[in-house]
N, C-alpha and C positions, 0 to 999 in steps of 0.2 A: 520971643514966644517960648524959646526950650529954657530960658531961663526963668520964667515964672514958672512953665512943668515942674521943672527942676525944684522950683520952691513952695512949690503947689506938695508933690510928694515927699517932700521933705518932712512937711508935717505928720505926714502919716507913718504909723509903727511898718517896721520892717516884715513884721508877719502877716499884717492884713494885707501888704501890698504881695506877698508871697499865697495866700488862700486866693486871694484873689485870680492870679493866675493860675494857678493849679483848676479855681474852680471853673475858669473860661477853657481851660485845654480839657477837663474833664465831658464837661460840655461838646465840645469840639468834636472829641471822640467818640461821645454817645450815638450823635447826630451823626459820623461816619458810620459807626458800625450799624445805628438803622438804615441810612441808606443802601448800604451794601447788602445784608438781611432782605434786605424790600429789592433789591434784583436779584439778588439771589433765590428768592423763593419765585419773583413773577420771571425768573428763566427755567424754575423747574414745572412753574403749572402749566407755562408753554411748552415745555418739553412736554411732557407729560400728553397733554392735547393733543399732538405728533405725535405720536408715540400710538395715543386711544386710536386715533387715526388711521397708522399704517396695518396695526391691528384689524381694525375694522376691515379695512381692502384687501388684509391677508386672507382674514375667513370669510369674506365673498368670493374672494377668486378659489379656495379650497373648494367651496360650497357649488361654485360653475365648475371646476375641475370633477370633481364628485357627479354631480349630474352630467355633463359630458361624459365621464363612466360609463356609467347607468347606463346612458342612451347607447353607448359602440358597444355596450354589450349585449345590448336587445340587439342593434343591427347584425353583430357576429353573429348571436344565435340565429336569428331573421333567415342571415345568409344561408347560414348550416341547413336550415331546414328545407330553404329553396333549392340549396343545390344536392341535401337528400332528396327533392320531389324529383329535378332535374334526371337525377341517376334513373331513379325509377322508371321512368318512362324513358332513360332509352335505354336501359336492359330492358323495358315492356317493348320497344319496339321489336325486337328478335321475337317474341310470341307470336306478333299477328302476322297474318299470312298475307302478304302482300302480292300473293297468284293465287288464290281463291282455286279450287280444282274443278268448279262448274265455270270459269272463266276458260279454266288452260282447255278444256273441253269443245266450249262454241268455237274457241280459238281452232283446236284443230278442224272440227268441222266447218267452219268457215273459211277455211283452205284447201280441203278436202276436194278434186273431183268429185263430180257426180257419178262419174263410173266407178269408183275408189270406194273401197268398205274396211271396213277395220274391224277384225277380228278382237284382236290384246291392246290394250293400254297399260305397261306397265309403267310406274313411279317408284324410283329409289331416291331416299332423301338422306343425304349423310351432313353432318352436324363439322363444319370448318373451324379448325382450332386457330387460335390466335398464335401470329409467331412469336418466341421468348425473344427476348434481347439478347446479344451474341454478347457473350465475357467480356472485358476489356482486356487490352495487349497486357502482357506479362511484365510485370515491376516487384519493386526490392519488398520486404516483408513490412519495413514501416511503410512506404507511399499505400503497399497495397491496404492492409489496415485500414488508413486514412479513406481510401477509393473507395473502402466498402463502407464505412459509417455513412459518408457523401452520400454513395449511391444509396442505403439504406434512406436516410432520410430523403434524399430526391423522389423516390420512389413512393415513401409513404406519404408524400403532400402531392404528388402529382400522380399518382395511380386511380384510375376510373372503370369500374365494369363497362367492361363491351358488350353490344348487343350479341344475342347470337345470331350465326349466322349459317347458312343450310345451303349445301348443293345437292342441287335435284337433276337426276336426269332421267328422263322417259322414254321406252321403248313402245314403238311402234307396228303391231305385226296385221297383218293384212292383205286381202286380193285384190287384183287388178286385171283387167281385160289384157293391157299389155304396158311395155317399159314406159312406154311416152307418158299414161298417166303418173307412173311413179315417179317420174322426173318432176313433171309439173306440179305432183305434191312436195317435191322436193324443193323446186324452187322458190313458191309461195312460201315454205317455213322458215326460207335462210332470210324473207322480206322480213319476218316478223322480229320487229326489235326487241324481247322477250328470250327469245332464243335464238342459242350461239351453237358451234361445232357441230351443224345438222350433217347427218350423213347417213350413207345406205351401209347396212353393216352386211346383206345379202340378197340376194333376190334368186329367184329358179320356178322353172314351168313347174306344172301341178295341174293335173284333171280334176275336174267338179263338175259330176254331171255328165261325162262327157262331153266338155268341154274346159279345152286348153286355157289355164287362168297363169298369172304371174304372183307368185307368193315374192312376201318381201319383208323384210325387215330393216326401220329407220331411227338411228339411236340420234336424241340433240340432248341440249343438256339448258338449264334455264338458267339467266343470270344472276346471279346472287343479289345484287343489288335491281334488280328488276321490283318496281312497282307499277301494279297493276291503274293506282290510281293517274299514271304520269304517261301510261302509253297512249299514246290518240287510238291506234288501230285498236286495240282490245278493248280501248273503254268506248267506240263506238260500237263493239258488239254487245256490251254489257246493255248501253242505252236502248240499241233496237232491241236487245231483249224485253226490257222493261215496258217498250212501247207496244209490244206483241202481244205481254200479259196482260197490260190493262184493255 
């Protein structure tokens, strides 16, 4: 068999049998380079597709990031404004009067003997300052520095109006047949849970009429945190009053 090859291309010139080869490896290599060409591009249009892709998922998650924004910062503001309404009303709590002075009034006479009269009702109202916060211990000039920025900012995220706040105390002055009533007014007042520190600051005989009376003077003081709407005892005089009127 290689011996007829052999005599097979024997016949043939030396150059055809040389284009010949040239033109099968030329061949050869066309058909390489398109192949590789042709993955070469179908790995870049899949890339590519990847690529459009991750793109894509990028600027929807920017676009949810973006709207998440938006939305905490309606909520922040939201907040802000709640908790400006919040303020408001409890500095408005310190305006209302939470002892009415037609209450503190039935109040006394609703403890009042009936032999007991009452000349004066005086009310002084002083306005209770809030206490400052005391310095911090004494430190080196940078910690202190550092201490007051802290407290500077501590102060400005956690500071809130307080309500205000009012101590009343009222004096008492008035006749009596004799001591015993003034005790028994005395005692009826230290019941009432509204008022604290009840006490007689003087008492002495006194003619009226010709007849021996006991003058007296009873200083209490009402408690700051007292509301009228939380006492049973005062808010059932308010009720019998109402039931009186209609």
């Amino acid at each position: 068999m290689t011996e007829n090859k052999d005599f097979n291309s024997g016949f043939l010139p030396d150059d055809y049998v040389a284009k010949r080869a040239e033109r099968r490896m030329t061949v050869l290599a066309v058909t390489l380079f398109v192949l590789v060409m042709f993955g070469v591009t179908t790995a870049f249009v899949v890339t590519q597709r990847n690529w459009t892709g991750v793109r894509s998922a990028r600027a929807a998650v920017n676009q949810r990031f973006v709207a998440a924004a938006d939305r905490i910062a309606e909520m922040d503001a939201y907040e802000m404004r709640v908790s400006r309404m919040v303020d408001k009303a409890h500095v408005a709590v310190g305006l209302v009067d939470t002892v009415p002075r037609s209450n503190l009034l039935a109040e006394l006479v609703r403890q009042m003997p009936a032999e007991l009269s009452l000349m004066r009702v005086g009310l002084e109202t002083d306005e209770i300052k809030p206490a400052r916060p005391k310095p911090s211990a004494v430190a080196t000039l940078g910690s202190g520095r550092k201490q007051r920025s802290n407290d500077a900012d501590a102060v400005a995220d956690e500071i809130r109006p307080e309500p205000r706040r009012w101590a009343s105390r009222v004096t008492l002055e008035g006749l009596a047949p004799s001591l015993d009533e003034v005790s028994r007014f005395i005692d009826a007042l230290v019941k009432v849970e509204i008022f604290r520190r009840v006490r007689l600051d003087h008492t002495q005989e006194k003619e009226i009429d010709g007849r021996p009376m006991r003058e007296y003077r009873i200083l209490f003081e009402i408690d700051p945190e007292a509301d009228i709407r939380e006492t049973r005892s005062v808010a059932g005089v308010v009720s019998a009053e109402m039931e009186d009127g209609r």
